[in-house]
C-alpha positions in Angstrom: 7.9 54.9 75.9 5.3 57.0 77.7 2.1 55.2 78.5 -1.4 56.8 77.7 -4.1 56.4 80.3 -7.3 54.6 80.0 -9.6 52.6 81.8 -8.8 49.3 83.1 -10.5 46.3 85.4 -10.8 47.2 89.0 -9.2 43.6 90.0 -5.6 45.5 88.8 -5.7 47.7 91.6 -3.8 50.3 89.2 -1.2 47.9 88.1 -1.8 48.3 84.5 -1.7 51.2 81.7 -3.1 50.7 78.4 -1.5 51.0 75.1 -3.0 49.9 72.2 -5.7 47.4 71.6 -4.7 44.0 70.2 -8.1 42.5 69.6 -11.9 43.3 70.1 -14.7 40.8 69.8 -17.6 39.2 71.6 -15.5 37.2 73.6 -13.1 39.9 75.1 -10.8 42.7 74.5 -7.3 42.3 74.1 -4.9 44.9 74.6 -0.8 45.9 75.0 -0.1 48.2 77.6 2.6 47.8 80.5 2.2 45.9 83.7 3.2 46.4 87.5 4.7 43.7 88.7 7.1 42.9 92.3 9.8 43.1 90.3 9.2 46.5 88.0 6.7 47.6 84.7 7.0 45.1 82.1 5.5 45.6 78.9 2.3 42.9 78.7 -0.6 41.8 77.2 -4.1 42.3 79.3 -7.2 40.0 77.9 -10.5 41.1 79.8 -14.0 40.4 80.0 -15.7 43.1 81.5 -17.0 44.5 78.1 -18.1 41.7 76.4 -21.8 41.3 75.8 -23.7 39.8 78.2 -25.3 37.1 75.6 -22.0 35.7 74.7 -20.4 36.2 78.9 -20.8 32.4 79.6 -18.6 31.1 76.7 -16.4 34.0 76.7 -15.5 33.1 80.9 -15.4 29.3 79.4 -12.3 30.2 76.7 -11.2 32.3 79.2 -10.7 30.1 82.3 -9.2 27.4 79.7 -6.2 30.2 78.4 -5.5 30.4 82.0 -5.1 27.5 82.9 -2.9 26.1 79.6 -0.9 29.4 80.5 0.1 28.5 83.9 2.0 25.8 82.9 3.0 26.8 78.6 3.8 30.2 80.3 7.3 28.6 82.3 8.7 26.8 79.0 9.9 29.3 77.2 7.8 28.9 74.6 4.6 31.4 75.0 4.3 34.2 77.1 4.5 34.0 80.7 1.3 34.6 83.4 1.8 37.7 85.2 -1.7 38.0 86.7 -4.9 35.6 86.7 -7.9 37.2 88.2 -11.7 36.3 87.5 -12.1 38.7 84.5 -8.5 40.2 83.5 -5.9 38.0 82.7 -2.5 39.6 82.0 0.3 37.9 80.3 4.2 38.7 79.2 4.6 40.2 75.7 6.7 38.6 73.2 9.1 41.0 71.0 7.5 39.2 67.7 5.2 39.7 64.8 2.5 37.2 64.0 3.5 34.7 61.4 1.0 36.3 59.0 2.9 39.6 59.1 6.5 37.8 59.3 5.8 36.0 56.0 9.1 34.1 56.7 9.4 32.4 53.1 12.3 29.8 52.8 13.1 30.1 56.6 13.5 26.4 57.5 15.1 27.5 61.1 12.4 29.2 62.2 10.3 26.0 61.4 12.5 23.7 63.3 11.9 26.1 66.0 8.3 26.0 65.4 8.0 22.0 66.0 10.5 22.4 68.9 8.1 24.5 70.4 5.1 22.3 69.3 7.0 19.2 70.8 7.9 21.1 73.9 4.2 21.6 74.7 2.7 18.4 74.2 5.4 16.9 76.5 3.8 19.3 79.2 0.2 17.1 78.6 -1.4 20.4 76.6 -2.7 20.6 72.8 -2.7 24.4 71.4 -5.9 23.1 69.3 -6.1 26.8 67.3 -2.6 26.6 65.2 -4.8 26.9 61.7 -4.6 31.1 62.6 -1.3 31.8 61.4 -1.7 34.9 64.2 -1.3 32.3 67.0 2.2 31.7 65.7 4.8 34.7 66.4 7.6 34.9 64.8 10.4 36.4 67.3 14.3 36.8 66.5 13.8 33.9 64.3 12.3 31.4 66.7 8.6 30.4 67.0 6.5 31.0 69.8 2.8 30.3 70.6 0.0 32.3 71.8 -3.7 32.5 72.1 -4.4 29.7 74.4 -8.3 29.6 74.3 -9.2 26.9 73.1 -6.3 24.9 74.6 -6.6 21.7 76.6 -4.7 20.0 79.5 -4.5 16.5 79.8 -3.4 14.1 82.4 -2.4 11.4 80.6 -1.7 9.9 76.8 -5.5 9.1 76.0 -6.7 8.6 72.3 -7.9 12.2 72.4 -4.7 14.0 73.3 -2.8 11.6 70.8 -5.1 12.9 68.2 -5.0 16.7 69.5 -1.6 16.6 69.2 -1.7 15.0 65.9 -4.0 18.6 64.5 -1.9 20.6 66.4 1.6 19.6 64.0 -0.3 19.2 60.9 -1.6 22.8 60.9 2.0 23.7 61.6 3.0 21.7 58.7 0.3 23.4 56.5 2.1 26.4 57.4 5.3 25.9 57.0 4.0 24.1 53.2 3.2 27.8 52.5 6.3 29.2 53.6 9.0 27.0 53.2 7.9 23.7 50.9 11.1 22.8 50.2 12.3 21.4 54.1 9.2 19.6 54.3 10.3 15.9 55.1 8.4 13.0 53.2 6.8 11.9 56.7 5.4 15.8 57.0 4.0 15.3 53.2 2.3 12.1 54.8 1.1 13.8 58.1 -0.1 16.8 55.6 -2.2 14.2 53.7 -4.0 12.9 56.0 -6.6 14.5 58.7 -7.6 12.8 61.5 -11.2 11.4 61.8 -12.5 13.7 64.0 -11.2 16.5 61.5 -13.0 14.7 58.9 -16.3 14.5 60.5 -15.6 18.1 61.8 -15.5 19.5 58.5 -18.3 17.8 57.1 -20.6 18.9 59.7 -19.8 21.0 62.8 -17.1 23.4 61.2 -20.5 24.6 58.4 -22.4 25.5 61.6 -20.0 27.4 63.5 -19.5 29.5 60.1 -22.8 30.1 60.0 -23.3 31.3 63.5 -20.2 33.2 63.8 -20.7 35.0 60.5 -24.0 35.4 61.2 -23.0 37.3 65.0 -20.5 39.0 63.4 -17.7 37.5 64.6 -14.7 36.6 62.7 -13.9 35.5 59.4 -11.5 32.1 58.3 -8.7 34.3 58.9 -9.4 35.8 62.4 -9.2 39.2 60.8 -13.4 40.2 61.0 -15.9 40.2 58.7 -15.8 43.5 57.8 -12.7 43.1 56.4 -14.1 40.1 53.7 -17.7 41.7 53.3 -16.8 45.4 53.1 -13.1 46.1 52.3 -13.6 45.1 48.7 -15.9 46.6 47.8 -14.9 50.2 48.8 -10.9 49.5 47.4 -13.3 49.0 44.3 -15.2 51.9 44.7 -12.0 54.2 45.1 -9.9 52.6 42.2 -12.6 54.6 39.8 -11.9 57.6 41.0 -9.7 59.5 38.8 -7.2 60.6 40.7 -6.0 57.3 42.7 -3.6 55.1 41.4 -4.5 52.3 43.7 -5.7 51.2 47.5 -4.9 49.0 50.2 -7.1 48.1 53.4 -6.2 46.6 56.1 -8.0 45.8 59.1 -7.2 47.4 62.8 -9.5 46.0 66.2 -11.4 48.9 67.5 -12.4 49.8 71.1 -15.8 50.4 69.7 -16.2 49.0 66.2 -14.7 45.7 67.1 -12.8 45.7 63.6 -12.1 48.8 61.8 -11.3 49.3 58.2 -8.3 51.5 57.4 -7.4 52.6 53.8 -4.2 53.6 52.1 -4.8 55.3 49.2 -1.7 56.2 46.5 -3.2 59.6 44.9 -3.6 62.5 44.5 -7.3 63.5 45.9 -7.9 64.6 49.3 -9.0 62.1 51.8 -11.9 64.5 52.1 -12.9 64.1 48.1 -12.8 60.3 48.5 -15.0 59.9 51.7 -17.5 62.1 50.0 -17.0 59.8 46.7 -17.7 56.6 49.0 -20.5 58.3 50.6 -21.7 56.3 54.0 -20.1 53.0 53.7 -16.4 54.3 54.5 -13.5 52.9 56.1 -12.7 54.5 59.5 -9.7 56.0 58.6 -8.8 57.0 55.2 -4.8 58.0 54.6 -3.7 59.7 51.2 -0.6 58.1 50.2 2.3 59.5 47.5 3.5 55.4 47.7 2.6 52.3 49.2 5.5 50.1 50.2 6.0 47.1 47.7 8.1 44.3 47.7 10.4 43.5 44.8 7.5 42.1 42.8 5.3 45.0 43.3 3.1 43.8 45.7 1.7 46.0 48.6 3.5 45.6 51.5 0.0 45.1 53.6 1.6 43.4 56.5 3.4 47.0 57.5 0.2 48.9 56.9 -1.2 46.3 59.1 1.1 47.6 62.0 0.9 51.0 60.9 -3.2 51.0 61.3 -2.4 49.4 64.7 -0.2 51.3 65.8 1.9 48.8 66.6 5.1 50.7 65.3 7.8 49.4 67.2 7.5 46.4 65.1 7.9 47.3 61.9 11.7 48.3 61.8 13.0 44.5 61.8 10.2 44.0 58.1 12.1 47.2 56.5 13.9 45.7 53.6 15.7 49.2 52.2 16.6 53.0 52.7 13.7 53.7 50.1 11.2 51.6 52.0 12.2 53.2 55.2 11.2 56.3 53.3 7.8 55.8 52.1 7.0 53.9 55.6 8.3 56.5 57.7 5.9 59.6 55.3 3.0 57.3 56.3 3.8 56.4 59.8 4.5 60.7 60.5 0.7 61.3 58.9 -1.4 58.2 59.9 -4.8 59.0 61.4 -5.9 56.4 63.6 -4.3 57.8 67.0 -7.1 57.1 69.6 -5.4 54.0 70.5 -1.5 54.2 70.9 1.7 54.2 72.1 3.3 57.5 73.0 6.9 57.7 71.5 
């Protein structure tokens, strides 16, 4: 795999090359690239802060400084990805060979959520709570075993106070709440119990503080309840919408991709017959960034979109998506769109 150059934080000292962006938001930029280490390149995962906005600098060195630490311990047990380099604004750690648990969709997989609470259990015995497992795209899904990323908002603590006790209660009932979507059937009648009841800090959270951080983030543009950007829940429905009237498309799927300068970028798949030029002048101004004209989207056996492969395909994340390829006829239509996709600014040179 040959590298593409681009810029990177002085504090490196050269050590990494970019790939592909991961992330973008006020609070850093996440990317995969490869990194130098004593012992030879190793493919990575660089968070930085040196192009965040200065407004939102002091929380984003706050989240930062608290991955960093819950890395340098979670990092050595096998059960997230290793720190390979902590500096004051760039923070490099190992990547994982897996997909996010939103892209894995692993229905009926009751091993990979044994694995999941191993992991879970594993980390609390080390004295630190995950506190973000609602995102399904802080669990990764990785040769069937569960891992954990995203360390943020994570929290060390030196003993078994009332507050860890309860983090670590939040941390397994959002895994539980997961795994009710996925695999309902191999939840236990004490996970039905822990899934029935929230914690009173949970409670009170909802009812108050989780309104207001809605409001602000929404309002600055930050995420959505998903972690996918607002543009995504604002914007992509409307244009699908918009293109489904046009005579000659069939149908449309969006997915969001982060953006070096957008933050999150809309990219559209459109089964059809028009040229990508045709629609963009259809949807006038508010387009998607990239705009692909399809002759299939990949479905599943029920005719649903296949959005989770488009996902990677927008992101360029291609490496991943042989191991979610169900059939030789699905292999097909993927590989068509993979050969023509547009967005190549950021990517991995095969």
């Amino acid at each position: 795999m040959r590298m593409i150059a681009g810029d990177e934080p002085a504090e490196l000292g050269g050590r990494w090359h970019s790939g592909v962006v991961l992330k973008r938001d006020v609070f850093s930029t996440v990317e995969r690239g490869r990194f130098q280490t004593d012992g030879g390149e190793v493919d990575a995962v660089l968070r930085r802060l040196d192009q965040v906005p200065w407004w939102s600098r002091g929380l984003a060195i706050l989240l930062f400084r608290r991955e960093r630490r819950a890395l340098a311990t979670a990092g050595q047990l096998g059960i997230a990805p290793p720190l390979l380099f902590a500096g004051r604004r760039a923070l490099v750690r190992g990547w994982i060979d897996g997909v996010p648990l939103h892209i894995a969709k692993p229905f009926g997989d009751a091993g990979y959520f044994r694995s999941a609470k191993a992991a879970l259990r594993t980390l609390h015995r080390a004295g630190i709570s995950h506190n973000d497992l609602a995102k399904e795209q802080n669990w990764l899904y990785g040769g069937g075993r569960a891992y954990l990323t995203d360390f943020q908002l994570a929290s060390c603590f030196r003993s078994d106070s009332a507050l860890f006790r309860i983090a670590r209660y939040e941390d397994l009932r959002h895994l539980l709440k997961h795994k009710r979507r996925y695999a309902p059937e191999a939840l236990t009648a004490a996970e039905r119990r822990v899934l029935a009841r929230k914690s009173f800090i949970t409670r009170a959270w909802m009812s108050t503080g989780k309104k207001v951080y809605y409001a602000i983030t929404r309002g600055l543009n930050v995420t959505d309840r998903e972690g996918r950007g607002l543009r995504f829940v604002r914007d992509a429905p409307e244009i699908a919408a918009r293109l489904r009237t046009h005579p000659q498309v069939n149908d449309v799927a969006i997915v969001p991709f982060p953006d070096r300068r957008a933050g999150t970028g809309l990219y559209a798949f459109v089964e059809g017959s028009a040229t990508d030029r045709e629609l963009l002048d259809f949807l006038g101004a508010k387009g998607p960034e990239h705009l692909q004209i399809v002759d299939a989207l990949p479905r599943d056996p029920q005719g649903e979109v296949r959005s989770e492969i488009l996902e990677l395909v927008a992101m360029n994340q291609l490496d991943l998506i042989a191991p979610l390829i169900k059939t030789d006829a699905e292999r097909a239509i993927v590989g068509r769109i993979v050969s023509e996709r547009r967005n190549l600014r950021d990517r991995f040179a095969f």
